[in-house]
C-alpha positions in Angstrom: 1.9 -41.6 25.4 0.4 -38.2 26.8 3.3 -36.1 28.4 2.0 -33.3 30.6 4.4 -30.1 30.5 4.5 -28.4 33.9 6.9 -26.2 33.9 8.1 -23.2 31.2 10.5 -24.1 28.4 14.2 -22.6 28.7 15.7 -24.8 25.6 15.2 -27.1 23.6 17.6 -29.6 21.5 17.1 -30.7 17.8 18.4 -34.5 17.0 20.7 -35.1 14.1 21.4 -37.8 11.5 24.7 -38.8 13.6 22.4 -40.2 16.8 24.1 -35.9 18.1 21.7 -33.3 20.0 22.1 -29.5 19.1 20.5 -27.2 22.0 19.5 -24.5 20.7 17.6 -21.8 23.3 14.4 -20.1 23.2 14.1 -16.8 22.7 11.2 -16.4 25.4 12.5 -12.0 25.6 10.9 -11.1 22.2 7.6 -9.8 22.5 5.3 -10.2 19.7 1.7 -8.3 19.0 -1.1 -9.4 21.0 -4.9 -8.2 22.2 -3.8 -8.0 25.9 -0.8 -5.3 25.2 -1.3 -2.5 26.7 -1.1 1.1 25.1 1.8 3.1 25.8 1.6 6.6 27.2 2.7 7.8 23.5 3.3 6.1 20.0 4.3 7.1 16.9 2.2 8.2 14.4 1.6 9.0 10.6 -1.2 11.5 9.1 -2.2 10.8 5.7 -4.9 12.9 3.6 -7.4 11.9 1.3 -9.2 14.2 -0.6 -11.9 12.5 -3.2 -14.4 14.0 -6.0 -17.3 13.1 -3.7 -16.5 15.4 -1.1 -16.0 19.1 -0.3 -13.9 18.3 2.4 -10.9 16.3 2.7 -10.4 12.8 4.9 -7.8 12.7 7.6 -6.3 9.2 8.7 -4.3 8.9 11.1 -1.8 5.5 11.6 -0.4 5.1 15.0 2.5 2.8 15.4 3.9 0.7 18.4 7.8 -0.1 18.3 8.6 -4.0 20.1 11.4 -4.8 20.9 13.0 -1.0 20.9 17.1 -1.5 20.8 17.1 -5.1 20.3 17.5 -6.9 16.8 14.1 -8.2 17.0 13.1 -4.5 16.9 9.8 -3.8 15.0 6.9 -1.4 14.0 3.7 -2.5 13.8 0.6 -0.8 13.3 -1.5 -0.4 16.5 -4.5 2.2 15.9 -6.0 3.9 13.4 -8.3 7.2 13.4 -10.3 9.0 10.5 -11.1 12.8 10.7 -13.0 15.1 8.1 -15.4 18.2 8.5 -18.1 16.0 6.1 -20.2 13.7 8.8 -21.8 12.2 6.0 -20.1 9.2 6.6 -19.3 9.3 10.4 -21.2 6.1 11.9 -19.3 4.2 9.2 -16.1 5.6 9.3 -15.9 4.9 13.2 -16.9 1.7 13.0 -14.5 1.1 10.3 -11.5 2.8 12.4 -12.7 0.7 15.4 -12.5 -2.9 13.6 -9.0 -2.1 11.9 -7.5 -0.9 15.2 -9.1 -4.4 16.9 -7.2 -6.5 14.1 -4.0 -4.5 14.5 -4.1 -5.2 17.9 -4.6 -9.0 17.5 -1.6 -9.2 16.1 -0.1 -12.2 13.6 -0.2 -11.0 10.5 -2.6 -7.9 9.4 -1.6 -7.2 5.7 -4.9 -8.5 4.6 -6.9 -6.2 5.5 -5.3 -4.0 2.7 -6.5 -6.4 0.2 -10.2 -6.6 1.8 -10.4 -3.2 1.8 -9.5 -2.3 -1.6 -11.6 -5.3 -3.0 -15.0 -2.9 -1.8 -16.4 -1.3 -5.2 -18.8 1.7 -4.4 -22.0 0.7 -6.5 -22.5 4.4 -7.8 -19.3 3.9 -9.2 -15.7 5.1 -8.3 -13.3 8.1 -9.5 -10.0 9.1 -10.8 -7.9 10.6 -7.5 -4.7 12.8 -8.6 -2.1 11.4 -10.4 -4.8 9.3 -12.5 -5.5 6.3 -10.6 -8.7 5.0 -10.6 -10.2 4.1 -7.0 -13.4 1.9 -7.0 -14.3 3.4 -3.2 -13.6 5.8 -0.7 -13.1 2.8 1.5 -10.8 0.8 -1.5 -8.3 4.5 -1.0 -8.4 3.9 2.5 -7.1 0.7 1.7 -4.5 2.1 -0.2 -3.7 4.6 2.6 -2.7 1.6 5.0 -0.8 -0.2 2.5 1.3 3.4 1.8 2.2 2.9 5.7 2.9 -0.8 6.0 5.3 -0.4 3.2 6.7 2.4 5.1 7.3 0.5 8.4 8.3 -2.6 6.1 5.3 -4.5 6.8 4.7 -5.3 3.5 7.8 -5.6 1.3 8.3 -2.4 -1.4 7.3 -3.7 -5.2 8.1 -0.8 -6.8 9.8 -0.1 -10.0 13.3 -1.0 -10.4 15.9 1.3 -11.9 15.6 -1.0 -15.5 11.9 -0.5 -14.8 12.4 3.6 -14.4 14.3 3.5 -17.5 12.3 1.4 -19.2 8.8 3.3 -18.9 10.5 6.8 -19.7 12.2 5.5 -22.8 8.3 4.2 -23.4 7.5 7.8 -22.9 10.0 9.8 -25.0 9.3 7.3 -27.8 5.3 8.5 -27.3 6.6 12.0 -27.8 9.0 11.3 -30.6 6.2 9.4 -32.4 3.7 11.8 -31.8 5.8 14.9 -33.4 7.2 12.6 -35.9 3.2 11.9 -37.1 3.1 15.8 -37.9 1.6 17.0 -34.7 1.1 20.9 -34.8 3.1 23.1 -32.6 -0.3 23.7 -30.4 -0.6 20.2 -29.9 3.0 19.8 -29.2 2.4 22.1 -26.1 -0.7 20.4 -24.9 0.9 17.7 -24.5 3.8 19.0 -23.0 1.5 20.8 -20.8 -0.5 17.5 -19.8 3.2 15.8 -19.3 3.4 18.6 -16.6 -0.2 18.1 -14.9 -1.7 15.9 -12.2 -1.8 13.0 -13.6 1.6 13.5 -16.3 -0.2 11.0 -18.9 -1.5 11.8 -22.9 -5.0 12.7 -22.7 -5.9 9.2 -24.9 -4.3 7.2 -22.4 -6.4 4.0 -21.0 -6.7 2.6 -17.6 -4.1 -0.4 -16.8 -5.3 -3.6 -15.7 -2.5 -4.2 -13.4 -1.8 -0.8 -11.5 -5.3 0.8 -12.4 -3.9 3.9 -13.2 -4.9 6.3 -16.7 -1.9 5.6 -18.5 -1.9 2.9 -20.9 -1.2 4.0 -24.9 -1.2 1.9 -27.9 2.9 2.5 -29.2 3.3 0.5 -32.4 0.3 -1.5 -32.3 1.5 -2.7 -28.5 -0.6 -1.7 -25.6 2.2 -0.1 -22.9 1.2 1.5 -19.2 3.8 5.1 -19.2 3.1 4.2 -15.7 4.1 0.6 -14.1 5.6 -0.8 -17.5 3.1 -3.4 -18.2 2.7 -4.7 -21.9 0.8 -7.0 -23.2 3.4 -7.7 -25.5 5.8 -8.9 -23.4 
């Protein structure tokens, strides 16, 4: 039989094994992200820059943020806006349309974290680059991507996978065994300080080091016949 509900729900009550009812209310206070929110006189935001081979001039996104539920315990950030600046208008119809879609999806609310994995799924087809620190980006849209995962781990959108301190230890005891191995082979004082000096540049890896198939990043070496990424721990041996 069809009930028809007329009027708003206050509680409700849960029936258990012993024939008993729990009420238990509803928490009908707790605003949650929706299209028909309106913008606030002011929000919080985050500027992140991006500066790629393929440009002269550097990208500019900005991530502003709306707080619900300010002072309660259902307090949270969420990502409400996003804009994209740079001197280069190479890109400009694009990029707009771009910032215009992502604000529209962080504004529908539910949740959003996929659109980090959409974005950095896009591979340019003249190929990608290396940005600092050795990491290889397949697009200027796929470090985009990257950008707005950086911020939803910062407001704790998405939960922080990072290395662990046996992690930490693990990968630098991977990297002073690289240096012990490589004097120990009868490296030359020369090469001794170009490696030393590479240890102290952008990216901090050996020049022979290989990208890694799980963090993407130049830093994979062969140590004792054992592939090993100096920079997110994965072995293929285990």
């Amino acid at each position: 039989m069809t009930i028809k509900i007329e009027q708003k729900i206050v509680e409700h009550r849960v029936k258990v094994q012993d024939g008993g009812l729990v009420e238990k209310p509803v928490e009908n206070n707790v605003i949650q992200m929706h299209e028909k929110l309106e913008r606030p006189e002011m929000l919080f935001g985050s500027t992140y820059k991006i500066k790629t081979p393929l440009s002269d001039h550097a990208l500019y996104i900005t991530i502003n943020d709306l707080v619900l539920n300010e002072g309660t315990e259902h307090e949270q950030r969420r990502p409400f806006e996003v804009f994209i600046n740079s001197k280069n208008m190479e890109h400009f119809q694009w990029i707009v349309a771009l910032t215009r879609i992502i604000s529209a999806v962080f504004r529908k609310g539910g949740d959003v974290t996929f659109l980090v994995e959409e974005l950095r799924s896009v591979f340019d087809p003249g190929g990608g680059y290396f940005k600092r620190g050795g990491k290889f980006m397949p697009s200027l849209v796929a470090e985009i991507g990257e950008v707005i995962e950086c911020h939803m781990r910062m407001i704790g959108l998405i939960k922080d996978d990072s290395l662990d301190e046996h992690q930490r230890a693990h990968v630098e005891q991977k990297r002073a065994e690289l240096a012990r191995s490589e004097f120990a082979a009868g490296t030359t004082g020369n090469s001794v300080q170009k490696y030393n000096a590479k240890e102290n540049s952008d990216d901090g890896y050996p020049p022979s080091a290989t990208l890694c198939d799980k963090c993407h990043t130049r830093a994979q070496v062969v140590m004792d016949g054992c592939v090993t990424c100096l920079s997110c721990g994965y072995s293929k041996c285990g």
